[in-house]
VEXFI-467854 format. One record per residue (C-alpha): x, y, z; residue in one letter. Coordinates in steps of 0.25 Angstrom, whole numbers, plus 5000, padded with zeros to 4 digits. Example, Ala and Ser with C-alpha at 12.3 -4.5 7.8 and 13.67 -1.06 7.14 Angstrom:
504949825031a/505549965029s/
This chain:
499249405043x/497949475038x/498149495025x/499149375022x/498249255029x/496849335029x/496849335044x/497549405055x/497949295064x/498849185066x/498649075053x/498748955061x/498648955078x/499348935092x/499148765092x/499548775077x/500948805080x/501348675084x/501248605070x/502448705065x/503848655064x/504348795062x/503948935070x/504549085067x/504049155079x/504449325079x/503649435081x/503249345097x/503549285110x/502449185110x/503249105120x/502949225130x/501849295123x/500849175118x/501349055127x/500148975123x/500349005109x/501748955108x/501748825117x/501248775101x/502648845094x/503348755108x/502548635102x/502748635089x/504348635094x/504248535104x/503248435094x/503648465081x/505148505081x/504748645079x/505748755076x/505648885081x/506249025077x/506049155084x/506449285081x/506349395091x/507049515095x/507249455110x/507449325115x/506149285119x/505649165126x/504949125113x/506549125106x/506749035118x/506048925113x/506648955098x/507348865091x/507948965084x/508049115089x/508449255081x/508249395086x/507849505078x/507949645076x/506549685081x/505749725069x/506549645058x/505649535056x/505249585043x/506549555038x/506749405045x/505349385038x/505949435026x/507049365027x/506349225029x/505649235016x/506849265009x/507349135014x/506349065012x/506149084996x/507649084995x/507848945001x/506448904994x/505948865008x/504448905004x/503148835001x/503148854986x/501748764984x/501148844995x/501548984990x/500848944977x/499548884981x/499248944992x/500149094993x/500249214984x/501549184980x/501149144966x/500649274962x/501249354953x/501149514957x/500749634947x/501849674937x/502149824942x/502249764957x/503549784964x/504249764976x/504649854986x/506249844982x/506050004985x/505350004995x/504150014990x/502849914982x/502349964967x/501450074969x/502050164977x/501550304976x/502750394983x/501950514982x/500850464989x/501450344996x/500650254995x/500450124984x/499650114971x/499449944973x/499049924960x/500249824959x/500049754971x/499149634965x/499249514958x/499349484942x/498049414937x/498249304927x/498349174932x/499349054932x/500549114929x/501348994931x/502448994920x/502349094913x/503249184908x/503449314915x/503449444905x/504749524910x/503849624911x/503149564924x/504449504928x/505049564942x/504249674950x/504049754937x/503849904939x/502749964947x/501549984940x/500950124936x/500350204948x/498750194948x/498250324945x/497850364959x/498550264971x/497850304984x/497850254998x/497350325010x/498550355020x/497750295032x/497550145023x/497050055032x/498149955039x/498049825045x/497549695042x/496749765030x/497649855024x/498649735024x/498049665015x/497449694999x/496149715005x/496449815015x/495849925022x/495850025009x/495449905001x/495149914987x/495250054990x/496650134982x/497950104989x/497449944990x/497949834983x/497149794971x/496349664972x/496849544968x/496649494953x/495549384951x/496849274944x/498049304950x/499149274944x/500149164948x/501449094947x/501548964953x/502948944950x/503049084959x/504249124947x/503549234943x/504149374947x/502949424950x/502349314960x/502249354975x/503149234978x/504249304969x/503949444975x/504249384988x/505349344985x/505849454980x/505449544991x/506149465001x/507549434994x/508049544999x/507749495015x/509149415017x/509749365028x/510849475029x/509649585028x/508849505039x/510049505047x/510249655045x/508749685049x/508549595060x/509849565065x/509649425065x/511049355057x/510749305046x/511149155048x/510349145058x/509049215050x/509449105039x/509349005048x/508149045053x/507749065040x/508148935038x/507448855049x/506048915046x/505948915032x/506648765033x/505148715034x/505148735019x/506448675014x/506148595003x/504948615001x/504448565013x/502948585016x/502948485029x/503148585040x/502848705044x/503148835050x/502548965058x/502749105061x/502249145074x/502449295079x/501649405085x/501549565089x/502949565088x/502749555073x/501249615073x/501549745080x/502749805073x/502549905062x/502649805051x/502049705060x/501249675046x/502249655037x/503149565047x/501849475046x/501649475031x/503049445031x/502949315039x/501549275033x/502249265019x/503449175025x/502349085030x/501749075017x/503149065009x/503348945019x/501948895018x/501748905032x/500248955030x/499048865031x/499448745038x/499948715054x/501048755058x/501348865049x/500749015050x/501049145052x/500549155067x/500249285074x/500049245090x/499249365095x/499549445110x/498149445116x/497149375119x/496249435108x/496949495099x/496649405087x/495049415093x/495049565091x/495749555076x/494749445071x/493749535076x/494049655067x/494649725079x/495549805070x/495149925061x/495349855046x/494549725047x/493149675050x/493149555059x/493449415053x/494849515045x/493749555036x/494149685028x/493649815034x/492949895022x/493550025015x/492950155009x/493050084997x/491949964999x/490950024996x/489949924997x/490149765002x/490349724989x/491449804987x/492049775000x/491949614999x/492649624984x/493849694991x/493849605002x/493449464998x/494749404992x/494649324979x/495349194975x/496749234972x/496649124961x/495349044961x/495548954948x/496848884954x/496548914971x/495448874978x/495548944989x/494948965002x/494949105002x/494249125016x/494149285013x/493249245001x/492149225011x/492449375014x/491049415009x/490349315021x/491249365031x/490949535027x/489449495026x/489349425039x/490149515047x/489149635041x/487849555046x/488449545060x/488749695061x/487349735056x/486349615055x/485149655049x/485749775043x/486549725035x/485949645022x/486249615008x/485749755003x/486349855011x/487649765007x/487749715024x/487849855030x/489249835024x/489249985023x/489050005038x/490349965040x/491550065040x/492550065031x/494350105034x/494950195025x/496250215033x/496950155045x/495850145059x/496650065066x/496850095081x/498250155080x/497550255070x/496450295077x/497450335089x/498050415081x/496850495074x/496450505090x/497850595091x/497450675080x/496050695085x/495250645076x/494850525084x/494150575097x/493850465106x/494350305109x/493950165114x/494950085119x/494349935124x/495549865126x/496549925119x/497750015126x/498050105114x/499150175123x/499850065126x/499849985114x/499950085104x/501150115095x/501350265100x/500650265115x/501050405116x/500350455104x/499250365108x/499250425121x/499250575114x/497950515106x/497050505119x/497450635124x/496750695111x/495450605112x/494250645118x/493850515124x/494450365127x/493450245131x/494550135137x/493950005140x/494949935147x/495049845162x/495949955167x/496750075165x/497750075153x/498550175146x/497550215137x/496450245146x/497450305154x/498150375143x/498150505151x/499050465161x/500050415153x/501450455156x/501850605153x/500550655155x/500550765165x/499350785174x/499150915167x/499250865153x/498150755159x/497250865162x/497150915146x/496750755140x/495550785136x/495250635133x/494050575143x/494450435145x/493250345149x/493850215155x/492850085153x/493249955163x/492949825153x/493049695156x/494349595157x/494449495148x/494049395161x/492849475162x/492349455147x/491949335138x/492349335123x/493249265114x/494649265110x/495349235099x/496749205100x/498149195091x/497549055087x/496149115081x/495449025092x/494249105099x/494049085113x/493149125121x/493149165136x/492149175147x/492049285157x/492749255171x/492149365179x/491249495175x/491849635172x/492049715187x/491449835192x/490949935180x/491949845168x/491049815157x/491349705143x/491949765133x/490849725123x/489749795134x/490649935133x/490449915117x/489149875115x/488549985124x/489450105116x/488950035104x/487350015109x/487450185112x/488150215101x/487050155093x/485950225101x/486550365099x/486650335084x/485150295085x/484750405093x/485650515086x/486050455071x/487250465065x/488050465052x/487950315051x/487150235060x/486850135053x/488050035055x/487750055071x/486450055070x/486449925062x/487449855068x/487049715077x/487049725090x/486049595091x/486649545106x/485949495118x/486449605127x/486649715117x/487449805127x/488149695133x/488349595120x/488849465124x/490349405117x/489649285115x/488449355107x/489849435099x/490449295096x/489249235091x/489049365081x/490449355077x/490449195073x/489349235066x/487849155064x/486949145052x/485749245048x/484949145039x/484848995039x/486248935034x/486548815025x/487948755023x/487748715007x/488648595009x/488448535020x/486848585023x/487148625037x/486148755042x/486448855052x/485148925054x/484949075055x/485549135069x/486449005069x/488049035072x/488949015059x/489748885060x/490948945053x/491149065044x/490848975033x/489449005033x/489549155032x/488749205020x/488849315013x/487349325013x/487049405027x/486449285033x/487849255040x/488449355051x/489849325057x/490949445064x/492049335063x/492449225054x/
């Protein structure tokens, strides 16, 4: 969703489902799992005639609202995917005016590119195993519209020559980055090249080389007989589910609209990602992107989920989805060239672009981490912030505490043992550590790792690991936000204080924090100036209030403010209105856009 849409989350919302007049819901059960969610799929049948077609291993009380039903080999969504897109080109149900004005679809790939009809992309390096990308780009030069195409460039072409020295660092940052061309080893070797300034296009999508043609290419071989062999599902009834979704574009027709609603069941496989990918780019064949009823909607399994991911809550982004640095940004320059996309075509598009106001975002979200410290000449304190050179997320940092290189943990909500892909290994993990901080309401698997079944009493008796157990407060014990599947915040108030000795999450924080800082003070260190420097301006500095965070996170201005349009002012200290007044200048702040 990420590197497709710009944005990790659902494209439309909840209430938005009921404008659709056709739904594709796998990877979920919302009927069971996010009942208030799906009483808008319920009314969107019962308003506007809706169809609805579930794929699921099970009948599950979702199917029972179905207007159409197929069960699938678990895992084999790929192929259905695949198989829908195949369908839809052959049957020419696509949004052909949409694909060229406001998709990729018209631009015409590198000569040297090649498919994976092998197995594997252009590029590949078997000895090292890993991809030279120089071919992965566009062709510069324009409108290419009726043209003739040189046999040369026509078809896939033969891979280009091997760069003289393709490099990629075996832990390359995953996730949201590393998924997109402006990953976590950025500009770095290994990474895609950036994009030319004039991309070449093809508006008739003839050319061989276009993406649409690509596509097309890549998915002819996804028939119903190989669906039906990979998911078990016949093949008449994938063509006729085939069929009834992508009948929303017979003819032509832009009138109606359709949505693809799914959840972990698609999210937490292997290739939870490219399942997504897959159905984003349906979506977009269908020109179901960008107006109600459509999208490609992820309905999210807890309460603040979407909260913790707009937050930066993962290891690759920086709140707001900005891009986390790399070794090689060597400056903030360097880094907002790498991360600031540039109008694919700006003579013929005038596009929004909403990442081109990246530069406002990155130097707002430095003044909040360090205020004063951070000003036009030391470039923001932008190098106060560390940069990924390989795979940090939590699964990862697990695994380094099993080979001993990682001595200790914090775990504040979070049961790595239970949820975790490999419990035992994780389980082995704790053992080797020399502590584990759990800050949890009650007892769980990980802080009670050591109890876990097969341990002996004696075995007990040689972990090593001190636990240090800390009670936090319940969520009816707490204020804060929440942002749910829909993007809306929502904030709660606090029912009754934290019992006994429990203490808020944010007080537990901030106290480490406060001492951590002190010692640096006291005793120095390698690099104390990001710690030193970083704001902590609350009211109650060792017990900051949410309210305070929310402010800081919607941001305010630092200098008087004038709208050059319309002449409104917000004065100095004044909260922004909307992200649109962010400026590149420093005299903005923001955490969140």
């Amino acid at each position: 969703m990420g590197p497709t849409f710009g944005r990790g989350a659902m494209t439309n919302g909840y209430t938005d489902i009921k404008n659709t007049d056709m739904m594709l819901i796998m990877g979920g059960n919302p009927a069971e799992n996010h009942p208030c969610g799906f009483k808008w799929a319920i009314e969107a049948k019962r308003v506007r005639n809706a169809k609805m077609i579930v794929v699921d291993p099970r009948f599950t009380r979702t199917a029972a609202t179905a207007d159409f039903f197929l069960q699938i080999r678990a895992g084999a969504d790929i192929a259905f995917l695949g198989g829908m897109i195949r369908y839809a080109i052959e049957k020419n149900h696509i949004a052909h005016d949409y694909l060229v004005n406001y998709t990729n679809a018209a631009f015409i790939v590198k000569e040297g590119f090649k498919l994976p009809d092998d197995g594997l992309y252009s590029g590949f390096d078997a000895e090292k195993q890993i991809y030279d990308k120089t071919t992965w780009n566009y062709e510069a030069g324009g409108n290419l519209t009726g043209k003739p195409v040189s046999s040369s460039s026509a078809g896939q072409g033969q891979p280009a020559a091997q760069s003289a020295a393709p490099s990629s660092d075996a832990h390359e940052g995953k996730g949201y980055q590393a998924a997109s061309g402006m990953g976590a080893k950025g500009a770095g070797s290994g990474a895609p090249p950036m994009m030319p300034s004039n991309v070449a296009y093809d508006l008739s999508l003839q050319h061989p080389r276009c993406v649409f043609q690509l596509l097309k290419q890549q998915y002819s071989r996804y028939t119903p007989e190989m669906v039906e062999r990979i998911t078990g599902i016949k093949a008449d009834q994938f063509l006729k589910a085939a069929e009834m979704f992508t009948s929303i574009r017979k003819d032509g027709d832009m009138k109606k609209a359709g949505t693809i609603i799914y959840a972990v069941g698609w999210t937490q496989h292997t290739f939870g990602t490219q399942i997504i990918r897959a159905a984003a780019m349906l979506q977009l064949l269908l020109g179901n992107v960008g107006r109600a009823g459509g999208g490609v909607n992820a309905l999210r399994g807890h309460s603040n989920i979407q909260g913790a991911t707009d937050m930066g809550g993962v290891f690759d982004i920086w709140p707001g989805y900005l891009k986390v640095p790399n070794p090689a940004d060597v400056d903030l320059k360097t880094y907002l060239e790498r991360t600031t996309p540039k109008a694919s075509k700006p003579d013929q598009w005038d596009s929004f672009n909403y990442w081109s106001n990246t530069p406002k975002f990155a130097v707002s979200f430095l003044k909040t981490m360090f205020g004063d410290a951070a000003t036009k000449e030391n470039d923001f304190a932008f190098h106060y912030m560390p940069k990924i050179d390989r795979n940090y997320s939590w699964t990862q940092i697990w695994d380094s505490m099993l080979s001993g290189s990682v001595k200790g943990l914090f775990a504040f909500g979070m049961n790595g043992v239970a949820i975790g892909p490999d419990s035992q290994k994780n389980i082995e993990a704790l053992k080797k550590a020399d502590w584990l901080v759990v800050g949890e309401i009650y007892e769980d698997e990980t802080s009670e790792f050591w109890k876990s079944p097969g341990i002996t009493p004696d075995e007990m008796k040689n972990i090593k690991t001190t636990v240090y157990r800390l009670a936090c407060a319940g969520f009816a014990e707490k204020d804060g936000s929440m942002t749910n599947s829909s993007r809306w915040l929502q904030w709660k108030n606090v029912a009754l204080p934290p019992p006994g000795e429990a203490r808020l999450d944010q007080d537990i924080v901030a106290q480490i924090f406060l001492r951590t800082r002190e010692l640096y003070k006291t005793e120095g260190g390698k690099f104390p100036d990001p710690i030193q420097n970083l704001t902590w301006s609350y009211t109650d500095p060792q017990h900051p209030s949410l309210s305070e965070l929310a402010r800081e996170f919607n941001g305010k201005a630092l200098a008087d403010l004038t709208d050059p349009k319309t002449q409104r002012v917000i004065k100095k200290g004044q909260q922004l209105p909307g992200f649109a007044w962010l400026k590149d200048d420093g005299t903005t702040s923001c955490a969140r856009k």
